[in-house]
N, C-alpha and C positions, 0 to 999 in steps of 0.2 A: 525634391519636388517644390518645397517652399520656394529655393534659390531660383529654378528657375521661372516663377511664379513671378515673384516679387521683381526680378528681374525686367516682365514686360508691363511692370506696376499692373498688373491685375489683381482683385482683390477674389478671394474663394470662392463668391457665390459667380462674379463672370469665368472663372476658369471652369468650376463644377456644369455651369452651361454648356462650355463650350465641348468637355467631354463626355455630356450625357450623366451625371450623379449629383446627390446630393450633396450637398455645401458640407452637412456634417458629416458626411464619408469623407469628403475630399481630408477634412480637418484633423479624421484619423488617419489618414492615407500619411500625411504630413509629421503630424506628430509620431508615427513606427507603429501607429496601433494598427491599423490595416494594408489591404494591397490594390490594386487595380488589378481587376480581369485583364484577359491576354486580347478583347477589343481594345479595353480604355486605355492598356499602356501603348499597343499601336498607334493609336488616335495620340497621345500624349509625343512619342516619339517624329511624329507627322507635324502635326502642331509646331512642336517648337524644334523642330527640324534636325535633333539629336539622335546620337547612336545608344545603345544600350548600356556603353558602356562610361557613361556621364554618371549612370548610378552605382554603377560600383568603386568611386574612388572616393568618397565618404571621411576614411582612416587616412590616407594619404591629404587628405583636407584639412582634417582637425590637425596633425602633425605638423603642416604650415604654418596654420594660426597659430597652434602655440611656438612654434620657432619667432613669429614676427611679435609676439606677446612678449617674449622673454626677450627678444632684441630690442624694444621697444620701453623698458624698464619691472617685466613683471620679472625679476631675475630668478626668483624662487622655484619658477617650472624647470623642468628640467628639459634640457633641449634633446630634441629628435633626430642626431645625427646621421640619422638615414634619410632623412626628409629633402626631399629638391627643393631648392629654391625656388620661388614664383613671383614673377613682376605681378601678379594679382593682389598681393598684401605687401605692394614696396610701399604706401604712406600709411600714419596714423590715423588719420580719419577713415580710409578702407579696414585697415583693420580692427577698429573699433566698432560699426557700421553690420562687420559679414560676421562677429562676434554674437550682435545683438540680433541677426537676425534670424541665426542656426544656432540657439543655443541649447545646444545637445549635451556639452559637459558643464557642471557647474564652476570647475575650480578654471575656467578658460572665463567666462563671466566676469567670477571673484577677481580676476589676474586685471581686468581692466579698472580697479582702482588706482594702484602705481604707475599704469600706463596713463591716463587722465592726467592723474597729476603731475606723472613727469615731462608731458607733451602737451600742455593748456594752450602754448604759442601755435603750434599746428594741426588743433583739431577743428578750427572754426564749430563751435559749435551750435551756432544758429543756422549753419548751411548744413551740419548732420542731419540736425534733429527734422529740416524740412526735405532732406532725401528719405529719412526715416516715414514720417508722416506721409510722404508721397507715393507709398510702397504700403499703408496700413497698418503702420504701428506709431501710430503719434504721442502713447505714452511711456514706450521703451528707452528714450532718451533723459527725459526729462526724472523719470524713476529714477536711471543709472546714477543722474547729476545727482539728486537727492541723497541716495545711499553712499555714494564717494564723500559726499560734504558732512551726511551724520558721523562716515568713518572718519575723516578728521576730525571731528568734534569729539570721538570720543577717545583721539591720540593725540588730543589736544599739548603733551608732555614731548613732542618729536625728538629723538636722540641726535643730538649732534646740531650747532649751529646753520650748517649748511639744507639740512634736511627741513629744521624749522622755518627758515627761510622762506623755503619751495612749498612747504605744507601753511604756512599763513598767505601765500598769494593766491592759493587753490581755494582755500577758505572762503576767500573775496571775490574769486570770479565766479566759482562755482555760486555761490552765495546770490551773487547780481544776474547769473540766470535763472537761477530759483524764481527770483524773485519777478521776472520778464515770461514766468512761464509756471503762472500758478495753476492748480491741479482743477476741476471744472467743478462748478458748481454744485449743491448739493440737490439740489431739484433737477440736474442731467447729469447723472450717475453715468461713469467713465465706460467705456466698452469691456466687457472680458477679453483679456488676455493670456490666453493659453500658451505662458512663458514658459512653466517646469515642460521638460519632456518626460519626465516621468508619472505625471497624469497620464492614468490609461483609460481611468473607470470612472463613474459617479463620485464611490465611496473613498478615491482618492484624493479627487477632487474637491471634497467636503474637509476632508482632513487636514489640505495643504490651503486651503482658505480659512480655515478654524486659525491654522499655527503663524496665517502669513502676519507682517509686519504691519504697522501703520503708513508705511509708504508705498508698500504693496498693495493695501486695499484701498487707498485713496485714488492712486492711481487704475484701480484696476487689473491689476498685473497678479498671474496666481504663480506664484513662487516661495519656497520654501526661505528664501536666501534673507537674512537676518543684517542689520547694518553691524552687526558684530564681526561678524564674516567677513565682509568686505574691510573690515581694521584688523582684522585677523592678517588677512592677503598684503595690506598695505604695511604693515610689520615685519610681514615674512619676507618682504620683496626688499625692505630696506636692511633689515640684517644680512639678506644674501648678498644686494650689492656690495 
């Protein structure tokens, strides 16, 4: 539903218009917490002129992503050899892009640190982060850059000549978009972003914003996911390679 939301850059509250429900239904509908009645998904189906079965290939999606993750340098996943190929994740910037915008598993997330660094040449990412923004998540990019750049700060030791290499120029770029793309002000407190999928409730929700990050609350972003994590993945990705 998010996908194909985001897809005709609608943001919640005009899509929940256009099929009759609240903005915070639709938000559960999105996140797995709820469903559409058997009008609203006809209306939805109408709407955006698909068949029923767009929502059942889910499993068959995330098995994609991670094939084009692990092709892409996250080597540490393990590939999906039942999985078709899809010209829909042939570049790195698509796949980094439909990562951040369904992210329903966490270690597909984690996996876009190696992929970052190993593809800085073709992710543009001032033309990401403004198709990101254009779709209503203006701080999902700029987050991810933050947590890639603390993970290399805190494998500041990189194994191997060639590795250090590639991880001291990620340092620098990521580093000068940091810095072109500082976090908003403290008197216009960032949007909620309801990143984890696994917020279902209130009392989760409290929980996973107690434990999140300093780059998670700056941004706004409610996620569990630690820049340890993310040096965790970038570790695991280069031993595997």
């Amino acid at each position: 539903m998010r996908h194909l939301r985001t897809e005709r850059r609608w943001t919640q509250a005009e899509l929940a218009k256009r099929i009759g429900l609240s903005q915070a239904r639709l938000s559960e509908v999105e996140r797995g917490d709820g469903s559409f009645s058997a009008e609203q998904l006809l209306e939805v189906l109408r709407l955006f002129n698909v068949t029923l079965d767009v929502f059942t290939v889910r499993a068959e999606t995330d098995d994609e992503l991670q094939n084009a993750l692990a092709r892409l340098g996250a080597t540490h996943l393990r590939t999906v050899s039942d999985a078709v190929p899809s010209a829909r994740f042939g570049g790195v910037r698509t796949v980094v892009r439909e990562t951040l915008l369904s992210p329903r598993d966490a270690r597909l997330v984690l996996a876009l640190a190696p992929v970052v660094v190993e593809n800085l040449d073709g992710l543009s990412l001032d033309v990401l982060h403004d198709e990101l923004a254009g779709v209503g998540f203006p701080a999902r990019l700029p987050w991810l850059i933050e947590n890639v750049h603390a993970a290399l700060m805190l494998n500041r030791a990189a194994p191997g000549r060639a590795a250090a290499a590639r991880w001291h120029r990620a340092r620098t770029v990521l580093g000068d978009f940091i810095a072109r793309h500082p976090t908003p002000e403290l008197s216009t407190p960032p949007r909620v972003d309801h990143f984890d999928p696994g917020v279902r409730s209130e009392r989760t929700l409290a929980q996973v914003v107690a434990s999140s990050s300093e780059i998670s609350r700056r941004w706004g972003i409610v996620s569990e996911l630690q820049p340890s994590d993310f040096a965790d993945a970038l570790r695991a990705a280069h031993v595997a390679g």
